[in-house]
C-alpha positions in Angstrom: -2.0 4.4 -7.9 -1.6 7.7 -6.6 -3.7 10.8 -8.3 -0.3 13.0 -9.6 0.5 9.8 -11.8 -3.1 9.3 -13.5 -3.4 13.4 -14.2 0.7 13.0 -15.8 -0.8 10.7 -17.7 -4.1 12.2 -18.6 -2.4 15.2 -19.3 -0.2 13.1 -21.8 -2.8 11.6 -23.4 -4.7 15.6 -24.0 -1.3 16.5 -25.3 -1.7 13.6 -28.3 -5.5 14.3 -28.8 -6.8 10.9 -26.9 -8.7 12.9 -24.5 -9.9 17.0 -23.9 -9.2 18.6 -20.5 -11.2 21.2 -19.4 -14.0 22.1 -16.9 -17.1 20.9 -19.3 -19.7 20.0 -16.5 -20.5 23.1 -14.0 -20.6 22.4 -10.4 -17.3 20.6 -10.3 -14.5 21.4 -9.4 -10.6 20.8 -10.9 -10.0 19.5 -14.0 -12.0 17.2 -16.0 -11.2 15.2 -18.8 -13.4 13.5 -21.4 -12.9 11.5 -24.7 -13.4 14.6 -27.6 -16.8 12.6 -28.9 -18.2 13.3 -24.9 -17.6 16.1 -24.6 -19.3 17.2 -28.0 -22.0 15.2 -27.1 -22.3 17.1 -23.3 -22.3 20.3 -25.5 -25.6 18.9 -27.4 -27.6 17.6 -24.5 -26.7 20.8 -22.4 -28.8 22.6 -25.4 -31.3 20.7 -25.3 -34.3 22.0 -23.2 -36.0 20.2 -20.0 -38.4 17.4 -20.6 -38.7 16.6 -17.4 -37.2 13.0 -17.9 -37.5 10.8 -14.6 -34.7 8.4 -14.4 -34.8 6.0 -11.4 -32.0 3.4 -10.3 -31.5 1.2 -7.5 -28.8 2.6 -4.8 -26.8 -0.4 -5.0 -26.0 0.6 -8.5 -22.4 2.0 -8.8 -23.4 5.1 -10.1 -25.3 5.7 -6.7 -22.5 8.9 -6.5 -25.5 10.7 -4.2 -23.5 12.5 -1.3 -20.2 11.7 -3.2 -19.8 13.7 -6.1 -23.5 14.7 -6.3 -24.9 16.8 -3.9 -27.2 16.1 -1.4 -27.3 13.8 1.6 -25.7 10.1 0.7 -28.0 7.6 -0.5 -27.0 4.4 1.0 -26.2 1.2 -1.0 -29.2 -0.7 0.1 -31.3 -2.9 -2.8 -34.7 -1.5 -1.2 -33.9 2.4 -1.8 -33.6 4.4 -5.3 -32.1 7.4 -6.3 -34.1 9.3 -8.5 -33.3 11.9 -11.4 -35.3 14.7 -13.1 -33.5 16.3 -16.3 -30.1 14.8 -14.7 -30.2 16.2 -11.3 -30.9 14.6 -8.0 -34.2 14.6 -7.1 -34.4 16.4 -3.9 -37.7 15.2 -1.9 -38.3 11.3 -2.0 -34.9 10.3 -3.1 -35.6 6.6 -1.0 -37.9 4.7 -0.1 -38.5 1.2 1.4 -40.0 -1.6 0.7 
């Protein structure tokens, strides 16, 4: 389905209140659009302050988006190698390992 038909239609659905459009997360570009419960709920955590939080998941998982729409250097979609996240940002050094 080409992209001009699912923003006519995303912009349809923010015109009846189904969704919000905006630019809510900063580092992306264009417009985004969220269901109006996320985007409250981006508001919150974006207050809250940095524990630190390590989250760690294989690179095979589908939200591997490393070098897609995260930044940094892809992580490839290999069972063996993780992708790592402090506070909800790529970890920089040690993003993969082996074995």
């Amino acid at each position: 389905m080409p992209w001009r038909e699912v923003l006519w239609a995303l912009r349809r659905m923010e015109a009846r209140g189904t969704v919000s459009g905006g630019r809510f997360v900063t580092g992306f570009s264009g417009e985004q659009f969220a269901h109006p419960d996320a985007v409250s709920m981006l508001r919150d955590i974006a207050k809250r302050p940095r524990a630190g939080e390590i989250i760690e998941l294989s690179a095979a998982d589908p939200l591997n988006l490393t070098g897609i729409v995260l930044p940094g250097p892809r992580i490839p979609a290999v069972t063996t190698h993780f992708v790592s996240f402090t506070d909800g940002a790529v970890t920089p050094a040690g993003v993969s390992r082996t074995g």
